[in-house]
Backbone as a printed PyTorch tensor [residue, N CA C, xyz], in Angstrom:
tensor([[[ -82.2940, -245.0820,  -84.5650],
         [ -83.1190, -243.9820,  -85.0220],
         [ -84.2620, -244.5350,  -85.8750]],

        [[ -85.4150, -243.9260,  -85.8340],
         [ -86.3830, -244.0600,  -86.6030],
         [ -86.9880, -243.5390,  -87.8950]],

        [[ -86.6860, -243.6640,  -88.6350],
         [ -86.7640, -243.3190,  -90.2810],
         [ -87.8490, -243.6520,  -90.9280]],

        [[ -88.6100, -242.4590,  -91.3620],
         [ -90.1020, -243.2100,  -91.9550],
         [ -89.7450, -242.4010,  -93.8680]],

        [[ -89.8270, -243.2840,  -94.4490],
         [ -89.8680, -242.3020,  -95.6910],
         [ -91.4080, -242.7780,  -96.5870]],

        [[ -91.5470, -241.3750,  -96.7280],
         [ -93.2260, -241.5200,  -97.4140],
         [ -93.2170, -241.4350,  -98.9210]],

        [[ -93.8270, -242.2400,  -99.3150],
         [ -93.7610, -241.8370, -100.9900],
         [ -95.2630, -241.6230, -101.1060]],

        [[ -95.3620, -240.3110, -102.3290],
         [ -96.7060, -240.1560, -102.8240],
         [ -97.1420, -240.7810, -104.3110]],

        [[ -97.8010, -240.2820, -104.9170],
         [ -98.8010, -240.7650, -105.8420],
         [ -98.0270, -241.2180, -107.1810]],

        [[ -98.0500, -242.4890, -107.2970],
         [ -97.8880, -242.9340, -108.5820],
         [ -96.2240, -243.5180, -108.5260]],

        [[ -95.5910, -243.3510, -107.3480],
         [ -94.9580, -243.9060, -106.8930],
         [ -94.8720, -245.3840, -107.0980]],

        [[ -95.6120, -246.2000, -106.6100],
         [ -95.8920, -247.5150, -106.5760],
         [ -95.9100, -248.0610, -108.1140]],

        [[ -95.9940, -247.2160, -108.7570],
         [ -95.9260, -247.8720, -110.5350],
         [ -94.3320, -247.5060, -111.0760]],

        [[ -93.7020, -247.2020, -109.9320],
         [ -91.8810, -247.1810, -110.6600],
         [ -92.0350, -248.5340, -111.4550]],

        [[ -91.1180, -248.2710, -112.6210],
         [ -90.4220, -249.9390, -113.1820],
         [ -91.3480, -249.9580, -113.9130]],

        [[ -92.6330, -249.0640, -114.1880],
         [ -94.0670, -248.9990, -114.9800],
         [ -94.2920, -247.8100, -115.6580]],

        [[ -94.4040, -246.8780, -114.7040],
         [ -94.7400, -245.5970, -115.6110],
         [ -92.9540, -244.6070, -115.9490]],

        [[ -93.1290, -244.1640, -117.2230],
         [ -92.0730, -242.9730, -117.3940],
         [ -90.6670, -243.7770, -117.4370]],

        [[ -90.3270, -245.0820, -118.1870],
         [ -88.6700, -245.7150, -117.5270],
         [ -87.7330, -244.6420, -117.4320]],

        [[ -88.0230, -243.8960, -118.8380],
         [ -87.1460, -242.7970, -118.8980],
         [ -86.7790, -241.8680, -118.3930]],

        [[ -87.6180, -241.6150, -117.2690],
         [ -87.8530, -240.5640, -116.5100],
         [ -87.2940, -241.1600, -115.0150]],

        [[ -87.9160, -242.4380, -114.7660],
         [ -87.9070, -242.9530, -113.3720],
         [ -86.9820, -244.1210, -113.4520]],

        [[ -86.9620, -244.6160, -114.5260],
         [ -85.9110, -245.8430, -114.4520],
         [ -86.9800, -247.0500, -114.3480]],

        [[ -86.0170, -247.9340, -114.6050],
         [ -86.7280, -249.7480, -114.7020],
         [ -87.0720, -250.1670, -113.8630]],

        [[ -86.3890, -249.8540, -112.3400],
         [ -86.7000, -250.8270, -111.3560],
         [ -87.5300, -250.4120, -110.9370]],

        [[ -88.6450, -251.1470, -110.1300],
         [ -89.6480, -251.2520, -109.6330],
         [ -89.9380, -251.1940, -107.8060]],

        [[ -90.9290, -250.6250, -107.8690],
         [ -91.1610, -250.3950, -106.4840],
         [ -91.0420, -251.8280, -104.9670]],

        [[ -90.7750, -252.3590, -105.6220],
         [ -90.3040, -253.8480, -104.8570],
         [ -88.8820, -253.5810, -104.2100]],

        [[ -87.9550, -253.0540, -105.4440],
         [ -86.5550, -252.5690, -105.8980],
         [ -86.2670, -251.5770, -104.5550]],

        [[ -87.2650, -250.4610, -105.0830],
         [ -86.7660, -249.2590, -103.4470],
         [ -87.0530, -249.9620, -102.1860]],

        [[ -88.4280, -250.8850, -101.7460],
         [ -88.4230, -251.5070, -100.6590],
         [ -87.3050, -251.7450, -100.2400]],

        [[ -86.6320, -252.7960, -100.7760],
         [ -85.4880, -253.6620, -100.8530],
         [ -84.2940, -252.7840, -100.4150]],

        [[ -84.6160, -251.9430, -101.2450],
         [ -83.0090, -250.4820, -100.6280],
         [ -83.5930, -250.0630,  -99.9140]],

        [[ -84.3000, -249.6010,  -99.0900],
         [ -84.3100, -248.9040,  -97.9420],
         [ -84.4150, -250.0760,  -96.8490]],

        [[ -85.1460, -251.3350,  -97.0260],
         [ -84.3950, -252.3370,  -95.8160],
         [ -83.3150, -252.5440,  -95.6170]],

        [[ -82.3650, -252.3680,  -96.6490],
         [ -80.8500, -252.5990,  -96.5130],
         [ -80.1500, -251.8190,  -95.8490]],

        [[ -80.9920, -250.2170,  -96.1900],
         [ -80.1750, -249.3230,  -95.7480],
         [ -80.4380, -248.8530,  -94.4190]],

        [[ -81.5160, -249.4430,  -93.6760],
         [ -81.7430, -249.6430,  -92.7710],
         [ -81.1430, -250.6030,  -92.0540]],

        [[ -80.8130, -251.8450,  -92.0410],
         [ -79.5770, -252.8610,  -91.1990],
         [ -78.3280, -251.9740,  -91.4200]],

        [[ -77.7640, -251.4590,  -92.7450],
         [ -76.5000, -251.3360,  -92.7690],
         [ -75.8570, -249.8600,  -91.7100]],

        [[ -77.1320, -249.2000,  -91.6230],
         [ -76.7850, -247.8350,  -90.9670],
         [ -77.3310, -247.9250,  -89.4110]],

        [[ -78.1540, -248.8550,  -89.4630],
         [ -78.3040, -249.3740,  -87.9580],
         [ -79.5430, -249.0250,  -87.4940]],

        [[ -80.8240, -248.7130,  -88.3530],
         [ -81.5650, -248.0600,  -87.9900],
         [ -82.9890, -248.4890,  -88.7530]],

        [[ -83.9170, -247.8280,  -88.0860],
         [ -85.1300, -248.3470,  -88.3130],
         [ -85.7120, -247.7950,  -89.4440]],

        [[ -86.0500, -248.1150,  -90.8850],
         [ -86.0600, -247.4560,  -91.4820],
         [ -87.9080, -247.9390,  -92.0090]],

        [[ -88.8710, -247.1110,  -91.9530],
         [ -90.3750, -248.1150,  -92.5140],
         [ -90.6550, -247.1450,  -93.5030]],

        [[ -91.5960, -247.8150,  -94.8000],
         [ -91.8270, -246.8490,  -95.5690],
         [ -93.2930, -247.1860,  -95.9720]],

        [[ -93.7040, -246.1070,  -96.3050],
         [ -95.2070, -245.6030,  -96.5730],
         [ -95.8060, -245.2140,  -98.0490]],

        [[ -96.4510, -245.5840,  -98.7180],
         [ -96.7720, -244.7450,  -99.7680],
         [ -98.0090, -244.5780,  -99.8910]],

        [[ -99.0490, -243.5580, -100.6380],
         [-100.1350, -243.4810, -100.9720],
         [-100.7110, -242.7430, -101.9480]],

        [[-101.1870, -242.9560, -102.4900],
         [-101.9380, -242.2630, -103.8380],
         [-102.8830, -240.7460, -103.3110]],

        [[-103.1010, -241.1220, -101.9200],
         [-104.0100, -240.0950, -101.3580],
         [-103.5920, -238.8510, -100.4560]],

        [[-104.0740, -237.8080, -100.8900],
         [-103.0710, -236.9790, -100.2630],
         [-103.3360, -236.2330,  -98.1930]],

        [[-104.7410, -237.1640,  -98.1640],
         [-105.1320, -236.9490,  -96.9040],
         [-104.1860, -238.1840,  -95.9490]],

        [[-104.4160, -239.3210,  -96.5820],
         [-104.0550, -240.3250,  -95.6650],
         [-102.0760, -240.2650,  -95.7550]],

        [[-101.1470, -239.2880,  -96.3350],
         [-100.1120, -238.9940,  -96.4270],
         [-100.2180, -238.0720,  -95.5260]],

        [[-100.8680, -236.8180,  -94.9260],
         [-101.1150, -235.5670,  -94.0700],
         [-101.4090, -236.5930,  -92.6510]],

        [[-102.0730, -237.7750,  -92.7260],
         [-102.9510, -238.6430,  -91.5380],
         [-100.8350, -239.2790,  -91.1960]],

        [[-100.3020, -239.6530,  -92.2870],
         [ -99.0960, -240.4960,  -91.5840],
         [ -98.3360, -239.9170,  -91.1290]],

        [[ -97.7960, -238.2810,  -91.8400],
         [ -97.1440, -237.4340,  -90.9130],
         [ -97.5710, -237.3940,  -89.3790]],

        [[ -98.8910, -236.5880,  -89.0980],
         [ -99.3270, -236.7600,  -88.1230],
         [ -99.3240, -237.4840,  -87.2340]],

        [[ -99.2900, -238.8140,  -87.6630],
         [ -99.0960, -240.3320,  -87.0970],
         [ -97.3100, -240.0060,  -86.3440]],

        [[ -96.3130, -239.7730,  -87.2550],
         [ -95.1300, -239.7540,  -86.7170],
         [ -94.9790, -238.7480,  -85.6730]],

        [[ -95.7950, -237.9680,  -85.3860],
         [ -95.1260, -237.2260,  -84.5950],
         [ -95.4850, -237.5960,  -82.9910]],

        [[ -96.7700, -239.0230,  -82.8610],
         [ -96.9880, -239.3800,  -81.6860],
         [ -96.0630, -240.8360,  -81.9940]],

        [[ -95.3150, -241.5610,  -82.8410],
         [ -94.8290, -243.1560,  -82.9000],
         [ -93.2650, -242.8440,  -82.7620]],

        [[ -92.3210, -241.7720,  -82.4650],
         [ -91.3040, -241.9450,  -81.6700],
         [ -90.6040, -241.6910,  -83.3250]],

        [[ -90.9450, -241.0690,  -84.5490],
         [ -90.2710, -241.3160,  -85.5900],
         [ -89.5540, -239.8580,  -85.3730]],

        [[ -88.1630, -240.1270,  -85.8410],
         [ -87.3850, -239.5420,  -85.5300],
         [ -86.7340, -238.3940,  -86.6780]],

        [[ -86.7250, -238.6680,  -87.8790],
         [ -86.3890, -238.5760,  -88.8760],
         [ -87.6680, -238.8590,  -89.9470]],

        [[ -87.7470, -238.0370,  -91.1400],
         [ -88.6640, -238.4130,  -92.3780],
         [ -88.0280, -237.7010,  -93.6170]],

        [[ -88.1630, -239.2010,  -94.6050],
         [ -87.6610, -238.6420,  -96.0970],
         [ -89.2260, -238.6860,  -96.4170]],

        [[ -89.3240, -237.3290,  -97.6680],
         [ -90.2300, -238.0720,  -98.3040],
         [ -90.4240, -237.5380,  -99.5580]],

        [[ -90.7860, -237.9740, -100.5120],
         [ -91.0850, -238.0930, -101.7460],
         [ -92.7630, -237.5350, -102.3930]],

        [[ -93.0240, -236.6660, -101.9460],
         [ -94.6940, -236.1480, -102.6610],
         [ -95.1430, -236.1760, -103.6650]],

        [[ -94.2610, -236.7170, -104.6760],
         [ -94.8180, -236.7620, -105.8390],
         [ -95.3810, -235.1750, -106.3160]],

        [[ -96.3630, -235.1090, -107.4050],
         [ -96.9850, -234.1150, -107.9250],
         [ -98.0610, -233.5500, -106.6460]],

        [[ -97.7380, -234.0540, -105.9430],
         [ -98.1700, -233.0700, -104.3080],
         [ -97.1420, -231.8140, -103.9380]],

        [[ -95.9300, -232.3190, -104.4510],
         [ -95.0540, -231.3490, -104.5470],
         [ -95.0640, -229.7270, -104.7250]],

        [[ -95.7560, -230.0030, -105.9700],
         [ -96.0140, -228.5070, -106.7640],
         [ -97.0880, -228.1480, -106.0790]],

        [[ -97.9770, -228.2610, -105.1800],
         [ -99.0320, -227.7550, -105.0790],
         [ -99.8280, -228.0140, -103.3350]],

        [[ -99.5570, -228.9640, -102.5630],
         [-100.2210, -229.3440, -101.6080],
         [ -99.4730, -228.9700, -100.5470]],

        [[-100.5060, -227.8440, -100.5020],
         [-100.1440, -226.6920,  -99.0290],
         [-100.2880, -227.3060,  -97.7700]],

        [[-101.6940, -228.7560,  -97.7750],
         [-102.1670, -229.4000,  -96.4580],
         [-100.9830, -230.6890,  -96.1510]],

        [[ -99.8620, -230.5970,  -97.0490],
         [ -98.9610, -231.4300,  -96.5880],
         [ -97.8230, -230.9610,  -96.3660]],

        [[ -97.4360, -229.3300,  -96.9280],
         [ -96.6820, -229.0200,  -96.3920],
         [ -96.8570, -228.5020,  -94.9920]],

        [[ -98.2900, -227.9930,  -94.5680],
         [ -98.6170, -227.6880,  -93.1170],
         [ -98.5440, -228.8020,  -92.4020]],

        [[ -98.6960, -229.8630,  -92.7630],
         [ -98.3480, -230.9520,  -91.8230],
         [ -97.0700, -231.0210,  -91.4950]],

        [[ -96.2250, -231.3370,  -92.7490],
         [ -94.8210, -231.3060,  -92.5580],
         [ -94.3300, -230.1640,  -91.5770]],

        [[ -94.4220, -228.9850,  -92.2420],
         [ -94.0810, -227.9850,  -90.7260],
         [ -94.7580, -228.4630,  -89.1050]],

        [[ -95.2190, -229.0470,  -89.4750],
         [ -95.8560, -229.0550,  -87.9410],
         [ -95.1120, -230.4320,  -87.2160]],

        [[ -94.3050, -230.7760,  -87.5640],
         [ -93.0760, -232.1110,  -87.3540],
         [ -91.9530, -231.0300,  -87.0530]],

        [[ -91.0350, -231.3950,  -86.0280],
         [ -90.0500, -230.6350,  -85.6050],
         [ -88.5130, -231.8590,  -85.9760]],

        [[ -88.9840, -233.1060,  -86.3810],
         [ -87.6850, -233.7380,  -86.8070],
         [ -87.3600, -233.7010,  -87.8560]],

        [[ -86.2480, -233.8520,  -88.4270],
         [ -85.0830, -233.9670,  -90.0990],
         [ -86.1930, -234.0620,  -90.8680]],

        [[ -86.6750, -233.2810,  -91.8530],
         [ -87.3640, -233.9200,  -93.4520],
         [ -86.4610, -233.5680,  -93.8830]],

        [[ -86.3080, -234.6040,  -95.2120],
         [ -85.4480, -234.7920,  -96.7180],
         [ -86.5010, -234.9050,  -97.6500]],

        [[ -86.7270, -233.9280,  -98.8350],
         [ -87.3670, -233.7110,  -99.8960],
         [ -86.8020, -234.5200, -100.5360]],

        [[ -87.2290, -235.5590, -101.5130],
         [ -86.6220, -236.2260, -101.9710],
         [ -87.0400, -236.2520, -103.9420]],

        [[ -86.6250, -236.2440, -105.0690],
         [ -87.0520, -236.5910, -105.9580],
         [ -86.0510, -237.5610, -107.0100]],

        [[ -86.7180, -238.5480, -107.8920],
         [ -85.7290, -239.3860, -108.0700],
         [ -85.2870, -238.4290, -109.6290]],

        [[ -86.0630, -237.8620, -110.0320],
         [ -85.9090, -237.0580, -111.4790],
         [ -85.0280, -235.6050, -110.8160]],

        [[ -84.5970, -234.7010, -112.0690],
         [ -84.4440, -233.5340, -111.9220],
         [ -85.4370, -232.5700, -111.7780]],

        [[ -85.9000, -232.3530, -110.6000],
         [ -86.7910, -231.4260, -111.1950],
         [ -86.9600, -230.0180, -111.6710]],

        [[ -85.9220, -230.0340, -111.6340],
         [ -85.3580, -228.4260, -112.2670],
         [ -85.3000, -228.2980, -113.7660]],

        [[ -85.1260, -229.6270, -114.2070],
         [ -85.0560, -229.6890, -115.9340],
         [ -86.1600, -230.5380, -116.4200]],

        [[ -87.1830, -230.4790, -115.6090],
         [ -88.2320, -230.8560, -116.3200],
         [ -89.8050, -229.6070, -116.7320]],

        [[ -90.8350, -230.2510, -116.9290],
         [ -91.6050, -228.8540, -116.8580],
         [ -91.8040, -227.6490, -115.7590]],

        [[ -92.3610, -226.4660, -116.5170],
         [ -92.5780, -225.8070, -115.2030],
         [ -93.0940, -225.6920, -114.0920]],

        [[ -94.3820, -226.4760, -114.0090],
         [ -94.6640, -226.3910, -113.0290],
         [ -94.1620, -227.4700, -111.5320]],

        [[ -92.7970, -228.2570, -112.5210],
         [ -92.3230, -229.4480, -111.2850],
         [ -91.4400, -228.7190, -111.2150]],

        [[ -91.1090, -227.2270, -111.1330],
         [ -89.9470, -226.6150, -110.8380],
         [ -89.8340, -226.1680, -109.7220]],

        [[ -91.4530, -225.9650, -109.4710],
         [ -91.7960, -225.1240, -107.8630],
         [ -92.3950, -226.0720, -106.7870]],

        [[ -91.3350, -226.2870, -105.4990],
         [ -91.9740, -227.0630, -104.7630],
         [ -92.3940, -226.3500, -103.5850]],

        [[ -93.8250, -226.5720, -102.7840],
         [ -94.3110, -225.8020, -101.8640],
         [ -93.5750, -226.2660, -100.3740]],

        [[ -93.5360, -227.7140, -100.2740],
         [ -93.3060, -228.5540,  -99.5740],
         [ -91.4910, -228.4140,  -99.0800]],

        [[ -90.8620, -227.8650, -100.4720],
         [ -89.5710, -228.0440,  -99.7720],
         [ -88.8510, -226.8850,  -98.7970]],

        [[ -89.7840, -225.6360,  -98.7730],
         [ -89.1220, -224.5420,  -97.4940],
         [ -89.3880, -225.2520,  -96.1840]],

        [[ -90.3870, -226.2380,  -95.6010],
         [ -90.1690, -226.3890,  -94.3820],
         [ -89.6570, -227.6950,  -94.2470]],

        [[ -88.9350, -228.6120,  -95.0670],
         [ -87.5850, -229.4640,  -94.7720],
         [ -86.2890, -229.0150,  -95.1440]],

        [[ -85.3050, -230.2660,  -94.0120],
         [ -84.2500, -229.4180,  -93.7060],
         [ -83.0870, -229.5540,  -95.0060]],

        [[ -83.8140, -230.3790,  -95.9460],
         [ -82.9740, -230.4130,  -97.2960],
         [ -83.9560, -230.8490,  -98.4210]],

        [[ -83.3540, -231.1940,  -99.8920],
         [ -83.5580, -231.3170, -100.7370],
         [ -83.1410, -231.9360, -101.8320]],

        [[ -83.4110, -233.4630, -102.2970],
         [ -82.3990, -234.0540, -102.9310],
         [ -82.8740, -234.6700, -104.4060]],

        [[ -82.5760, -234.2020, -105.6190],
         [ -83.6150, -234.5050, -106.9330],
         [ -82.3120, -234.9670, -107.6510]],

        [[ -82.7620, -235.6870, -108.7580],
         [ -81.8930, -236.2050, -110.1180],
         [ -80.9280, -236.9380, -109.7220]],

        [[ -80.8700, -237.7360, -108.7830],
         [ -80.2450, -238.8030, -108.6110],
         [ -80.6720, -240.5560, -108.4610]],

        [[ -81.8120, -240.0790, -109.1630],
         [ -81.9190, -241.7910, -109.3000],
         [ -82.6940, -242.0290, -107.7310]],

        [[ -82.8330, -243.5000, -107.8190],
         [ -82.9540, -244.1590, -106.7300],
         [ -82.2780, -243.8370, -105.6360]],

        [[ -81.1230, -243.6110, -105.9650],
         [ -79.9650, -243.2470, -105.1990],
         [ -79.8960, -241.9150, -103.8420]],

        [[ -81.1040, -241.4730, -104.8070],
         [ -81.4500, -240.0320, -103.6210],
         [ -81.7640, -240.5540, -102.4470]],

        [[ -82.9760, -241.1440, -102.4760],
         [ -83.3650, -242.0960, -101.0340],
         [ -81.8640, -242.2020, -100.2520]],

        [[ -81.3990, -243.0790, -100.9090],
         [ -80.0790, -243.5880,  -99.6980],
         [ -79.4530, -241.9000,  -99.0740]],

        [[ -79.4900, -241.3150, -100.3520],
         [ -78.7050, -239.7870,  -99.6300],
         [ -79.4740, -239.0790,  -98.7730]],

        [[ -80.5790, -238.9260,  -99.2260],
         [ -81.7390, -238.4190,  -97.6780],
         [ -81.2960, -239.1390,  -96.7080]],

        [[ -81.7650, -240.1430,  -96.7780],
         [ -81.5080, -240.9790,  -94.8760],
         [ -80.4450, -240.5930,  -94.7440]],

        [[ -78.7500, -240.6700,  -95.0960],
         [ -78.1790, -239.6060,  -94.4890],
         [ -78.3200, -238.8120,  -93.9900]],

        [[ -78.8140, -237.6760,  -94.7960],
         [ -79.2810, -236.3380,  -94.5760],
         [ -79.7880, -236.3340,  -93.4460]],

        [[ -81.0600, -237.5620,  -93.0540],
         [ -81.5990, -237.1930,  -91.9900],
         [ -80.8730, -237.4990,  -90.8350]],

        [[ -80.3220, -238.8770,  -90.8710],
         [ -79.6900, -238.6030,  -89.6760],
         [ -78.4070, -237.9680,  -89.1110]],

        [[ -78.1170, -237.6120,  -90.5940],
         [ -76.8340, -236.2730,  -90.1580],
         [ -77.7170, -234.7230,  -89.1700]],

        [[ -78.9840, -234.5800,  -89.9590],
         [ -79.4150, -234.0710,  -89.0690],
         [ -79.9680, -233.7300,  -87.6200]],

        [[ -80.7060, -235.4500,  -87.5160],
         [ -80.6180, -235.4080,  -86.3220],
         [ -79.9750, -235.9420,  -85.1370]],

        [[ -78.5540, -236.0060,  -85.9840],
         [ -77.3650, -236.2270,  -85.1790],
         [ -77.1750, -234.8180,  -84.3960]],

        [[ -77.2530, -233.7400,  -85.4080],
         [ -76.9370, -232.3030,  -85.2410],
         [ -77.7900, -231.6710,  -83.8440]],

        [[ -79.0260, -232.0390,  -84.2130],
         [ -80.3090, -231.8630,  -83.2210],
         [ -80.0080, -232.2030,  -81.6230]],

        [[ -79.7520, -234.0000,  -81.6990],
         [ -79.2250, -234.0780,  -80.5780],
         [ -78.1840, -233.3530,  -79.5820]],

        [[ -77.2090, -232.5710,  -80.6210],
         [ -75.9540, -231.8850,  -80.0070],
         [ -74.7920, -232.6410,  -79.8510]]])
């Protein structure tokens, strides 16, 4: 299976910005876990990030002609607000996993409301790094389901 997980903005400064919030390890750190968790589950797992919220709308798009099967992804503060990525996202018919590594339920208000998470097929916050690994589950529990 093909697994693309996208991270958005400010992402790339884990292990830098917020420890308290995001933790120590560094964006080298998640690479590293999602290649793993990609051999160990048998599957193709590539990941994406960008500060920009067009060329994140351009990679969705991208997956839905490169055979990707599955998508976690992580929007960052696109979350609360970016309607042109959740229309992209709807417009993908395979597994999304919302992913956040904070709570975002116990943080401010406006990271309470995500636009992005009614058209994926789950939602996974306040677990650390650790969420990632539980999305890719997610996804391909889902599109285990899909297949029949």
């Amino acid at each position: 299976m093909k697994i693309l997980v996208i991270n958005g903005p400010n992402l790339n400064f884990l292990g830098i910005r917020e420890k308290s919030v995001y933790g120590n390890e560094d964006y080298a750190f998640l690479l590293d876990m999602m290649e793993k968790k990609g051999k160990e589950t048998g599957n193709e797992v590539t990941v994406f990030q960008s500060n920009h919220e067009g060329a994140i709308i351009d990679r969705i798009q991208e997956a839905y002609f490169d055979g990707t099967q599955g998508i976690v992804i992580n929007p960052g503060a696109f979350t609360h607000y970016s309607y042109a990525i959740r229309d992209a996202l709807a417009s993908i018919t395979v597994p999304k996993v919302e992913i956040h590594i904070s709570d975002i339920t116990k943080r401010e208000e406006f990271r309470k409301v995500s636009v992005t998470a009614p058209v994926c097929d789950g939602q996974i916050y306040g677990q650390g790094l650790d969420g990632y690994l539980q999305a890719i589950d997610l996804c391909i529990e889902r599109a285990r389901m899909q297949q029949g």
